[in-house]
Structure formats: structure tokens, C-alpha cells
C-alpha positions as CSV (number, residue, x, y, z in Angstrom):
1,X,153.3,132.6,83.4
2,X,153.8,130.9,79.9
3,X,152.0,130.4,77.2
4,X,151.5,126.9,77.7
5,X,150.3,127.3,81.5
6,X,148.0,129.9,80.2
7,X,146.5,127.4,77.6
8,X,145.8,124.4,80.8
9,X,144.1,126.8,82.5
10,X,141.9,127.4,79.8
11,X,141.0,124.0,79.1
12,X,140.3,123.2,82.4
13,X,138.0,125.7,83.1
14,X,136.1,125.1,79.3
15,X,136.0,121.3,80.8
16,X,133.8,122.8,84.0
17,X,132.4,124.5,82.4
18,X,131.2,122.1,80.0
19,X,129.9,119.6,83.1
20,X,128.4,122.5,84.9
21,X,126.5,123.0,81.5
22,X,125.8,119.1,81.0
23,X,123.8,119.5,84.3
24,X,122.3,122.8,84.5
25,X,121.1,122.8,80.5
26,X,117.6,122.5,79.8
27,X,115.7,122.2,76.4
28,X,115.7,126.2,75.0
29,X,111.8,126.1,74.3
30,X,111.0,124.9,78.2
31,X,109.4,127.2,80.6
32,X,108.6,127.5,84.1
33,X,105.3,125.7,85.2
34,X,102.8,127.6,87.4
35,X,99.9,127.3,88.8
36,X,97.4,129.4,90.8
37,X,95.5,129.0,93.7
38,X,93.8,131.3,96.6
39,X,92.5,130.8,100.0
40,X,91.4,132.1,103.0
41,X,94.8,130.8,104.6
42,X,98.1,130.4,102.9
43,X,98.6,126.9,103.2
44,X,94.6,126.9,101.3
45,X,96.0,129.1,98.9
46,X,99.1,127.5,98.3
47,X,97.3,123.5,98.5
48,X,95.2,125.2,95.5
49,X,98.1,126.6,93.7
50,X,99.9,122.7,93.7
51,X,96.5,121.4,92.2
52,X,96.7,123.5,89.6
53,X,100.4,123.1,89.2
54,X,99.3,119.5,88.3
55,X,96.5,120.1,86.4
56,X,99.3,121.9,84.0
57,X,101.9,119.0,83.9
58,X,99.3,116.3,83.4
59,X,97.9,118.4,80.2
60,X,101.7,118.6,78.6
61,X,102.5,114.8,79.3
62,X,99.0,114.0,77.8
63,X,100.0,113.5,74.9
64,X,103.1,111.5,75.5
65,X,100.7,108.8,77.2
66,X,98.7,108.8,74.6
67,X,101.0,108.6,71.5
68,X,102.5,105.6,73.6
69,X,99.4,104.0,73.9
70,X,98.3,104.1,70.2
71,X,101.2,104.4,68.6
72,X,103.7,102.1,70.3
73,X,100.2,100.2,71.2
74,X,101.0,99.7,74.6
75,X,99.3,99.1,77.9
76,X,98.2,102.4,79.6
77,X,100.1,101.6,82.5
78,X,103.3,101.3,80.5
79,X,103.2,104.9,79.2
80,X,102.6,105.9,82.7
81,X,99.0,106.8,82.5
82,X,98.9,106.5,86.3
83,X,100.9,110.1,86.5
84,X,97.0,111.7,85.3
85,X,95.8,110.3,88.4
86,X,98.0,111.9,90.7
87,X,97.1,114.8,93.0
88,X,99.2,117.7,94.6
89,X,99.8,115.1,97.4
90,X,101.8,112.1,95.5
91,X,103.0,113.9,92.0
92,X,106.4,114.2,92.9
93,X,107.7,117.8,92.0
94,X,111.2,118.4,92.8
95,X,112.4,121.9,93.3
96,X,108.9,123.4,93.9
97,X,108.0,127.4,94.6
98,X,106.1,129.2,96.0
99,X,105.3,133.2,95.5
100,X,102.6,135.3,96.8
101,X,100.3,137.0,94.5
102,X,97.2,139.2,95.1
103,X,94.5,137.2,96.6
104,X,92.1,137.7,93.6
105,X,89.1,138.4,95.9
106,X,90.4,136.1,99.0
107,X,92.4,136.5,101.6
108,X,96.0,134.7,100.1
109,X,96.6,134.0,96.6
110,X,99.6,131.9,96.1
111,X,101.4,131.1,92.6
112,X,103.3,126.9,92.7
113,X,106.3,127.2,90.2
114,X,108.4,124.7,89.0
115,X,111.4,126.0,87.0
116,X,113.1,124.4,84.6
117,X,116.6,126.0,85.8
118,X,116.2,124.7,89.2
119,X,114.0,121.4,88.9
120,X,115.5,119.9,85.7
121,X,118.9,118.9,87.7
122,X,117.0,117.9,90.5
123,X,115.0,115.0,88.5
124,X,118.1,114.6,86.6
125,X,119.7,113.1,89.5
126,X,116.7,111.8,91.4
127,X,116.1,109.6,87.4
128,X,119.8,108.4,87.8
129,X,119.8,107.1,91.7
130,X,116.5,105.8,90.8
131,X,117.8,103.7,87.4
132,X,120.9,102.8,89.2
133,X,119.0,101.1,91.9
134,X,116.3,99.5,89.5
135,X,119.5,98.1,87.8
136,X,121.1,96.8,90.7
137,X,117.9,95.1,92.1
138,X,117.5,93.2,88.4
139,X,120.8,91.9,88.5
140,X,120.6,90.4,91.9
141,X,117.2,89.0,91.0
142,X,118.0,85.8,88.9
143,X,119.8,84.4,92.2
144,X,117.3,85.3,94.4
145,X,115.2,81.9,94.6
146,X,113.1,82.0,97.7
147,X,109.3,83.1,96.7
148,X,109.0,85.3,99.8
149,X,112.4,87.2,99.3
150,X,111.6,87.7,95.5
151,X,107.8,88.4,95.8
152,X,109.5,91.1,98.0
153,X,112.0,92.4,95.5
154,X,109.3,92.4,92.6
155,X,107.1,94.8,94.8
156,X,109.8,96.9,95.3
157,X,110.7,97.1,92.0
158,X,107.5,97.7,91.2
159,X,107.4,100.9,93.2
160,X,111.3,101.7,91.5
161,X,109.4,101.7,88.7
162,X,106.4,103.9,89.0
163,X,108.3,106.0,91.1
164,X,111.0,106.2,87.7
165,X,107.7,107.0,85.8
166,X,106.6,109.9,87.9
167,X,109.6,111.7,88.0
168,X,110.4,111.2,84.3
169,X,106.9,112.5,83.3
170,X,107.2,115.6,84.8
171,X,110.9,116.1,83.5
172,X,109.0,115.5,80.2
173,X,106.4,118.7,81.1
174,X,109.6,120.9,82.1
175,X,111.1,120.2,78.5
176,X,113.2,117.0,79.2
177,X,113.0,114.5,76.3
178,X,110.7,111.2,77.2
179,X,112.9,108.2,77.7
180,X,112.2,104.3,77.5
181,X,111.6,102.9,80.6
182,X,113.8,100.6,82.3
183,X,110.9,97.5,82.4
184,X,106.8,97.4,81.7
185,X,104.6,97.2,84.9
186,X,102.5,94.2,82.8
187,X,105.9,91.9,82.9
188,X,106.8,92.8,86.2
189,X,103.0,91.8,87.7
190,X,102.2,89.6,86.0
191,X,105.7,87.6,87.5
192,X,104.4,88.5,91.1
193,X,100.6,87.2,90.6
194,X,102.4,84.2,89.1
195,X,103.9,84.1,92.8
196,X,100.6,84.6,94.4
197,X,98.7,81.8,92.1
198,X,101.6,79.1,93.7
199,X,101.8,80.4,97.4
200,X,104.3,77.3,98.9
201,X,104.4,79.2,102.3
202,X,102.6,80.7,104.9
203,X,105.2,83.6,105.2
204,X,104.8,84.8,101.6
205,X,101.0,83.8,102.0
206,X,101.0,86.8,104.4
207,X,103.1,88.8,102.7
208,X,100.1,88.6,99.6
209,X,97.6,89.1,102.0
210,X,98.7,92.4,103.5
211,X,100.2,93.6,100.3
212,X,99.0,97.3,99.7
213,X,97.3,97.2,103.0
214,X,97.7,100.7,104.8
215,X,97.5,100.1,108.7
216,X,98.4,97.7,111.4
217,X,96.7,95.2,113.0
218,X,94.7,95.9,116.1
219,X,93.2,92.3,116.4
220,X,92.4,89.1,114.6
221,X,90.1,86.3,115.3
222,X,91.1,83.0,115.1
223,X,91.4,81.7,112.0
224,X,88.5,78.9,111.1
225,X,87.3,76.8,108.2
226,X,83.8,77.4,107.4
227,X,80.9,75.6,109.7
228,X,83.6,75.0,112.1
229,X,84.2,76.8,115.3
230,X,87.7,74.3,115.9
231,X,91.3,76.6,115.6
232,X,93.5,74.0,114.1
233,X,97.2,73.8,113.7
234,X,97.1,75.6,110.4
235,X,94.7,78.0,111.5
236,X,97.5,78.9,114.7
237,X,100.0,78.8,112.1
238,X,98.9,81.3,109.6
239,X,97.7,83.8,112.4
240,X,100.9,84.4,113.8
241,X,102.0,84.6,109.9
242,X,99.7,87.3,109.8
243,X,100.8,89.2,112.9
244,X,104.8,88.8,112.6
245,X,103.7,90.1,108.7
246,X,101.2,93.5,110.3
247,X,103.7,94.1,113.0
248,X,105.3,97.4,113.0
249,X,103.4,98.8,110.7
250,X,101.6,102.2,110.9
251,X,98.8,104.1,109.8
252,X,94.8,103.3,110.5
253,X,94.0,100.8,113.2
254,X,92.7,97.2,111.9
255,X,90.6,94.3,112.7
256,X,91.3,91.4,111.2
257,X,88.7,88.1,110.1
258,X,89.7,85.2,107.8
259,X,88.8,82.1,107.0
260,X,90.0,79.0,104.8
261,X,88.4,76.2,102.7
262,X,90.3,72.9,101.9
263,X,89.4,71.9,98.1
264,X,89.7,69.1,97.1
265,X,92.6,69.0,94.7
266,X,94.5,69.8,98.4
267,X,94.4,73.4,97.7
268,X,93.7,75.7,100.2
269,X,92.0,78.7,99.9
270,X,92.3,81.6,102.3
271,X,90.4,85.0,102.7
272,X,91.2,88.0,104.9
273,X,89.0,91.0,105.8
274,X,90.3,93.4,107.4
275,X,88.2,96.8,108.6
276,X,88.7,99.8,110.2
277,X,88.5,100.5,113.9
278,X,86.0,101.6,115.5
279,X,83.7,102.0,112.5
280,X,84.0,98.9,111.3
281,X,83.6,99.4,107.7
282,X,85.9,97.1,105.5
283,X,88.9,98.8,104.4
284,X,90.2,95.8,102.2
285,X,89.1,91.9,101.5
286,X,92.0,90.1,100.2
287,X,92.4,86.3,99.1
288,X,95.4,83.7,98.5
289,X,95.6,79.9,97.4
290,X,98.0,77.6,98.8
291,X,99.9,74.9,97.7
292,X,100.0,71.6,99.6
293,X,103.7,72.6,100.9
294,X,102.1,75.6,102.5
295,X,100.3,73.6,105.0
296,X,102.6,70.6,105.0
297,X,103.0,69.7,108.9
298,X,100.2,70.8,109.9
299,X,96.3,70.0,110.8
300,X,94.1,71.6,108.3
301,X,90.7,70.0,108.6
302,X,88.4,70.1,111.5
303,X,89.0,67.1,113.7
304,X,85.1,66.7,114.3
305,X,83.2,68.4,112.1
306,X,80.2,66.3,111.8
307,X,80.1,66.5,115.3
308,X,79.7,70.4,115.5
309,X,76.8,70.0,112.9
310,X,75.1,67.6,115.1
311,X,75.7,69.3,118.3
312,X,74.8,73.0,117.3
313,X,71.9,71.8,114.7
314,X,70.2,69.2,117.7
315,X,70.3,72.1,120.6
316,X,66.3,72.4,121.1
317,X,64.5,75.1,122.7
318,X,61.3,76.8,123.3
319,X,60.7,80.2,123.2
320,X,59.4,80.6,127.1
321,X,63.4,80.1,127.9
322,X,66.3,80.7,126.2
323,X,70.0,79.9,127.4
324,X,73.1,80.6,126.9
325,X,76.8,79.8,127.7
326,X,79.8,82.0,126.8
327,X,83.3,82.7,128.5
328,X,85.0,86.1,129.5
329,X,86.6,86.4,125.8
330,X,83.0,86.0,124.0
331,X,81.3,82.6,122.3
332,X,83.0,82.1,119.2
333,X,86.2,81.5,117.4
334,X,87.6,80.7,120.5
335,X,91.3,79.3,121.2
336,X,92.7,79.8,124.5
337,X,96.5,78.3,125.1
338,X,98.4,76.9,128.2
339,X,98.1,79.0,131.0
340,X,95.5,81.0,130.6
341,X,92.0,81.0,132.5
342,X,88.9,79.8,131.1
343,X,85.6,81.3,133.1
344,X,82.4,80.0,131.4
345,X,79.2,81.9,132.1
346,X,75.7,80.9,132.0
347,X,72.8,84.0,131.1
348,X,69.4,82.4,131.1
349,X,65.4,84.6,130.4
350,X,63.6,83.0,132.7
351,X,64.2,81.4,135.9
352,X,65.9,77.8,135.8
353,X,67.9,74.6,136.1
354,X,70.4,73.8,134.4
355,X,73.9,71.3,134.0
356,X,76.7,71.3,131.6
357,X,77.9,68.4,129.8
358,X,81.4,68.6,128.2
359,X,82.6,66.2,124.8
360,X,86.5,66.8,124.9
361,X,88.8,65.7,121.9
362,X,92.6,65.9,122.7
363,X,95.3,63.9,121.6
364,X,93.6,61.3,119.5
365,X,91.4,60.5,122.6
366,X,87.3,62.2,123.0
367,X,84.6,61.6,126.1
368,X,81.7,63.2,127.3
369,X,81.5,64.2,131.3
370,X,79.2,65.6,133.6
371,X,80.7,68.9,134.8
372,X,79.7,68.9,138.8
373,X,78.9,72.7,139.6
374,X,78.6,72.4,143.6
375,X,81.8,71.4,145.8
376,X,84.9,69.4,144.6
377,X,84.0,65.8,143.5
378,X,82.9,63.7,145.9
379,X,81.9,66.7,148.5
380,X,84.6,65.9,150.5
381,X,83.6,62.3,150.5
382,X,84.1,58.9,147.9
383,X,83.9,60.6,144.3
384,X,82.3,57.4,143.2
385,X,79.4,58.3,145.5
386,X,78.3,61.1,142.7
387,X,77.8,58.5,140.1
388,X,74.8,58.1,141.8
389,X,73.8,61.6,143.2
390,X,72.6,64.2,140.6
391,X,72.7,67.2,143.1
392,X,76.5,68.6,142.3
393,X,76.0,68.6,138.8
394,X,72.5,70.8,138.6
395,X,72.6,74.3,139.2
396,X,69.4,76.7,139.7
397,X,69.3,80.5,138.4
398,X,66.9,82.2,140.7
399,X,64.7,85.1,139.4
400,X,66.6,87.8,140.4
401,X,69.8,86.6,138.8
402,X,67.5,86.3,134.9
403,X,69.5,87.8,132.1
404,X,72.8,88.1,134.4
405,X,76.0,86.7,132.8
406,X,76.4,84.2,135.9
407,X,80.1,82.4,136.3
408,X,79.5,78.6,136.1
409,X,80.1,77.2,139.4
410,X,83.7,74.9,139.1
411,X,82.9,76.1,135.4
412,X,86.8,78.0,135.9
413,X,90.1,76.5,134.9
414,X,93.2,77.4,133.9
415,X,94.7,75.4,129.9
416,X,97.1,72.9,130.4
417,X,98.2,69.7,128.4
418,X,96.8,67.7,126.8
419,X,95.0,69.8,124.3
420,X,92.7,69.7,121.8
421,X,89.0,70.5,120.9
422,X,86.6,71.2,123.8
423,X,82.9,71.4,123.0
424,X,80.2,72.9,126.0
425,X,76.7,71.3,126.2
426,X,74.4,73.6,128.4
427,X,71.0,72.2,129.3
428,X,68.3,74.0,131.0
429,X,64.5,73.7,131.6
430,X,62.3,75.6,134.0
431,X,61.6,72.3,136.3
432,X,64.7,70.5,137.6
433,X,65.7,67.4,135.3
434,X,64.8,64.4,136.8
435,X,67.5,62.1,135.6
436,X,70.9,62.6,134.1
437,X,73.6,60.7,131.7
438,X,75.0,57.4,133.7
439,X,78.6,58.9,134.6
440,X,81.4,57.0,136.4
441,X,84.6,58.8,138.1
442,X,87.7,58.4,136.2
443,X,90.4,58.5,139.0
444,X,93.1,59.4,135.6
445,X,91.3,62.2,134.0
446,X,89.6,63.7,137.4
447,X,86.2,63.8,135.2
448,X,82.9,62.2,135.5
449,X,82.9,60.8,131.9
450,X,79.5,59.4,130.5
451,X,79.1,55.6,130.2
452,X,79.6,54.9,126.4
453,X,81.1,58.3,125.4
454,X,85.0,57.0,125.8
455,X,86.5,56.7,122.1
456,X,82.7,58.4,120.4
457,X,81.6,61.9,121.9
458,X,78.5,62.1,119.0
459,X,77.2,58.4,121.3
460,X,78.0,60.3,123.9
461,X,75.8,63.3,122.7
462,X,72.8,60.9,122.2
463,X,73.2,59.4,125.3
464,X,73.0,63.2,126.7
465,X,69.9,64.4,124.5
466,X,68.4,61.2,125.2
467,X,67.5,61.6,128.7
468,X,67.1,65.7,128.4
469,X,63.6,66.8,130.0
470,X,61.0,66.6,127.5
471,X,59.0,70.5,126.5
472,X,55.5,70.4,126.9
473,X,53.1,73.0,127.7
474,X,54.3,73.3,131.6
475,X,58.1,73.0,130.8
476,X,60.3,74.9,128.7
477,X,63.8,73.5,127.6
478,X,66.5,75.4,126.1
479,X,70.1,74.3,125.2
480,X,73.2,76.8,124.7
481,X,76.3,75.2,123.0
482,X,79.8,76.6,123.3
483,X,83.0,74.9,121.4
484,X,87.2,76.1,121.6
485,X,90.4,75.1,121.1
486,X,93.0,74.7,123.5
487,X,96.8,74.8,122.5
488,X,100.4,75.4,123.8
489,X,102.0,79.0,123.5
């Protein structure tokens, strides 16, 4: 071998051994971090012995937070003040060890190291796959112009960057030298809540909503503006926002309840609660505001809401009798869509009479009818000959049948087109009504709509308060009001 081969050789290896040293060197005056824990168990003793482990490294970064803070005058969160909240559970500590030690007057004493040697390389590379992918994200940003997408790659690098914070904190306890970080938390949200002040879709209107939420969705109501019991369009709409946005995720199970209010600028403002199942204690309340292009297509106010004012507030009764109507899937909040059954049912204190008035709004069009609760119209007979007869349409509720949930006789159907806003008028009194709303058979719609409800259901709700049975002292009337929504899958 020559000289010259010899002298190669020698560079090469003083080349690796210069990159092995690159990696593996540490600052000469770091040392090992412990901590100490004991337990009845190992796992106790060794959970103990992380907390304490932490308890170390936030006391050595201390003072980095803090001379960023005052002297650079930053916001806490830029300096990384969140790493002396962490526990055992979410500080991450790369390289971790564990020895036994004598259990100090338990059963297991454990001792959590973190070596400089061994966990310096490790954040080393963990800060440098972090950066790299923080760096990549910020360059594809500028040409990412849809608000969901980039709401979504702002989160995300939100997270890049507390998780870049973490890990370079603790580097910083095992000796490493503190670094500038690759953005500030304050720049990054304050350009997502400028995202969430302008929400211009129902998508990324979900996507705010659920943000930081930890569970999936069990359930949600329909989604109603206040006083209003009608599911509209919007309401539809943003629901199944909310569900294609909770779907597939894990963690505890949720319920779901939110509502919206138009103001009048054409904003709309939305609020979610969401609590845990089955305690039913709320686990997060969230809100969003929506521009006008959120909702654009869809129906966002209440086609009737006067009317659901005047029939809920006018529904008398006296306290010897109390009814009320419901269906199989409860009383409110209701929207049921084509093809699926509707069973109402009737629960009355006291023995008694009763009929059912319905005030339909579908398609632009909106009647009262009689809803006949004995036979199919007509009894086999001329329909028309029920204009005249008030036996189908009154139903009695004998003693032993009180405080039973009683199906409404004919009261089932299944949805089908058109659809729109039903609204249920129960009326019941403890003598049988003497008289009830003129009605005449529409051959078309197959109902017994009430003479001068066609085109105005509130005349038609006047016309059917106006001939109820009057309370006195030997007659107690009650009313029970039920409303829903009916719509296509």
C-alpha cells in the first residue's frame, strides 16, 4: 500500500468521523435529566418518575421563556410558555429511560432519565423533519386560495409549530442552544380567526365549529332558528355539514344542539353545543358568523313564523285536562324526509274527546283540514257525505286508556312530495264538541280542507279556535300543538 492510499484512507475516516461527531455532540456542560418517582406498582412508580422528569425540564427552560418574554417582549405563547403546562402525558421526551431504584418506603421506585448522549440526536432529527415540513407547508400556502383548504393548512401548521416548540424546549433543558422559531403562534391565529370572522361556506363553517373538538358525533337535532320549530333548507344543509365534518372521528361520544339567528345586515349567526353522552354535561359551546354566500341557495328564515307564535301562544287549557300530541321520534325539532313513517300519538289526564286539525305549508301553497280518525273518507261511501257528519273526525280516550301514549287513529303516514311545513292542532275537552270547522273534500289533495283556510292557514286557525268548546266550570278544554318539517333525502 502507498503512501498516498494510506493518506485517503485517513481522510475518509476523519470525514466520518467528523459527521458521526456533528450528530452525536452535545454541549460539554449538559447532563442527563432525572427524575424520581415511587409506587406501589411500576407503572405508579415509573408515571411519578416522568412527572418529575418534567418538573426538571420545565425549571431549566424557565428562564428561556421568560427572558423572551421581557426581553425580546414577546407574547408568552411565542417563547413557548405552553411547554410549563405540559404533563408527563404530552411533553414530548424522545429517547426516555427508565431504571429501578429502591422503593424509598414503597413497593417500586423508578428513576425517568433523559440523556443527553442518546436524546440530543433524537430531537436533532425529529427539529429537522419537523422544520422541513413547516417549510414546505408555507411555501405551498400563498397558492392555496380556498378558505376551507387553507383554514385547514393554518391549523396544521399551527400544530407544526407547537409541536417545533416542544421538542426544541426540551433540546434547550438537555444543553441544546435555543433557536428562533420558524413563525409566531399570534401571526398564524390571528390569520385563521380572520377565516372564521368571514365564513363564505358551510363546509369551513363546520370545520370552525368542530375545531379542537375531541369526539364524534352520536346525534344532532335539527338545526332551528330561535322561536321556530320549522327545519329549513339551511338548517338541512348545515347539519349534514356537521356530520360529513364529525364523521370518522374518535374519542368521547357526542350530542349535538345548534341553533342560528339571521341579523339583519344578512349575517348569520350560528351556535353549536355539543355534550357528553350519557351525562349530558356540555363538553364544548362553539359559535361561527356567516357571510351571505354561505347560505346563498338556500331557505334561511322560517316560512311562517308568526304563525307558530299564534298557534303555540293561543292553545288554551284548564288545569282539570291536559293534552298532548307527539310522534314516535319525540315533539320537537322535528324533520322527517321521504319515505319514512310518521305515527302521531295522543296522551291525555283525564278522560276525553278530542279531533286534530292540520295547517300544511308546502310548495308555496298552505290549508287547514280536518284529520278524520275513524275509517277511510267517506266510510266506504260519498266522501262529500263527511262534510256534513262530525263522527270520523272525533275520537274519545276512555278512562282506562288516561296517560297512555295512544296512536292517532289514520294519524299514520309515510313522507312523500310535496313537502314543506306541517303544523298539528289537537283539541280536546271532557264533553264531545258539538260542532266543528265547515270542511269540504278536496278530490286533488285527498284532505278535508277548512272553508277559508286555502292560501291563509292563521284564517284557518281562527276559524278552528272559533268554534272550539267553550271551559266553564263543567268542561275542561285543553289543546296540544305539534309542528315538523318534511323534506326529500
Amino acid at each position: 500500500m502507498n503512501h498516498g492510499t494510506k493518506i485517503g484512507r485517513m481522510r475518509n475516516w476523519l470525514a466520518a468521523l467528523a459527521a458521526l461527531a456533528s450528530v452525536l455532540m452535545v454541549a460539554p456542560f449538559a447532563h442527563a435529566l432525572e427524575g424520581r418517582g415511587y409506587g406501589a406498582s411500576v407503572d405508579e412508580a415509573r408515571q411519578r418518575a416522568a412527572a418529575d422528569l418534567v418538573g426538571t425540564i420545565q425549571t431549566r427552560v424557565l428562564s428561556v421563556v421568560e427572558s423572551c418574554t421581557q426581553v425580546a417582549g414577546r407574547r408568552a405563547e411565542d417563547c413557548g410558555s405552553r411547554v410549563l403546562k405540559r404533563t408527563e402525558a404530552n411533553l414530548p421526551m424522545l429517547g426516555l429511560r427508565y431504571d429501578s431504584i429502591p422503593g424509598d418506603g414503597e413497593r417500586h421506585g423508578a428513576r425517568a432519565v433523559l440523556d443527553p448522549k442518546t436524546a440530543v440526536p433524537l430531537y436533532r432529527r425529529k427539529l429537522a423533519d419537523l422544520l422541513a415540513e413547516f417549510d414546505a407547508a408555507k411555501n405551498a400556502l400563498p397558492t392555496v386560495k380556498d378558505p376551507r383548504q387553507r383554514h385547514a393548512m393554518l391549523s396544521e401548521q399551527l400544530a407544526r409549530l407547537r409541536a417545533i416548540t416542544d421538542h426544541r424546549l426540551v433540546a434547550v433543558a438537555l444543553g441544546e442552544p435555543s433557536e428562533e422559531a420558524p413563525a409566531t403562534e399570534t401571526a398564524l391565529l390571528r390569520e385563521i380567526e380572520g377565516l372564521e370572522q368571514s365564513v363564505d361556506s358551510l363546509a369551513l363553517a363546520a370545520r370552525v365549529l368542530f375545531r379542537d373538538v375531541k369526539g364524534y358525533l352520536a346525534s344532532l337535532d335539527p338545526i332551528v332558528a330561535p322561536d321556530s320549530e320549522e327545519t329549513t333548507t339551511f338548517g338541512d344543509a348545515l347539519g349534514k355539514a356537521l356530520r360529513a365534518e364529525a364523521s370518522g372521528r374518535g374519542g368521547k361520544m357526542l350530542s349535538g344542539k345548534a341553533e342560528y339567528r339571521v341579523l339583519p345586515e344578512g349575517l348569520v349567526d350560528v351556535s353549536l353545543e355539543l355534550l357528553n353522552v350519557p351525562e349530558g354535561d356540555v363538553a364544548a359551546v362553539r359559535t361561527v358568523r356567516l357571510l351571505p354566500a354561505a347560505y346563498a341557495g338556500y331557505e334561511v328564515n322560517p316560512r311562517a313564523p308568526s304563525f307558530e307564535r299564534l298557534l303555540r301562544e293561543g292553545a288554551a287549557e284548564s288545569g282539570a285536562l291536559k293534552v298532548e300530541v307527539t310522534t314516535t321520534k319525540g315533539g320537537r325539532d322535528l324533520l322527517f324526509r321521504n319515505g319514512e313513517p310518521v305515527t302521531l300519538l295522543i296522551r291525555s289526564n283525564t278522560a276525553a274527546f278530542y279531533y286534530v286539525v292540520g295547517h300544511t305549508m308546502v310548495d308555496g301553497q298552505q290549508f287547514s283540514y280536518l284529520l278524520p280518525l275513524h275509517g277511510e273518507p267517506g266510510g266506504g261511501g260519498r266522501p262529500e257525505n263527511w262534510e256534513t257528519d262530525s263522527a270520523p273526525f272525533i275520537q274519545y280516550i276512555p278512562p282506562d286508556k288516561v296517560n297512555h301514549h295512544l296512536p292517532v287513529a289514520n294519524g299514520g303516514f309515510v313522507v312523500q312530495a310535496p313537502f314543506g311545513v306541517e303544523h298539528i292542532q289537537v283539541i280536546a275537552a271532557t264533553r264531545r264538541p258539538a260542532g266543528l270547522p265547515q270542511r269540504r273534500w278536496n278530490r286533488l289533495s285527498g284532505y278535508y280542507e277548512i272553508v277559508g283556510s286555502v292560501g291563509n292557514v292563521t284564517q284557518g286557525l281562527a276559524l278552528t279556535r272559533g268554534v272550539k268548546p267553550k271551559a266553564d266550570k263543567e268542561v275542561a278544554v285543553s289543546e296540544g300543538t305539534l309542528s315538523f318539517t318534511t323534506m326529500p333525502r
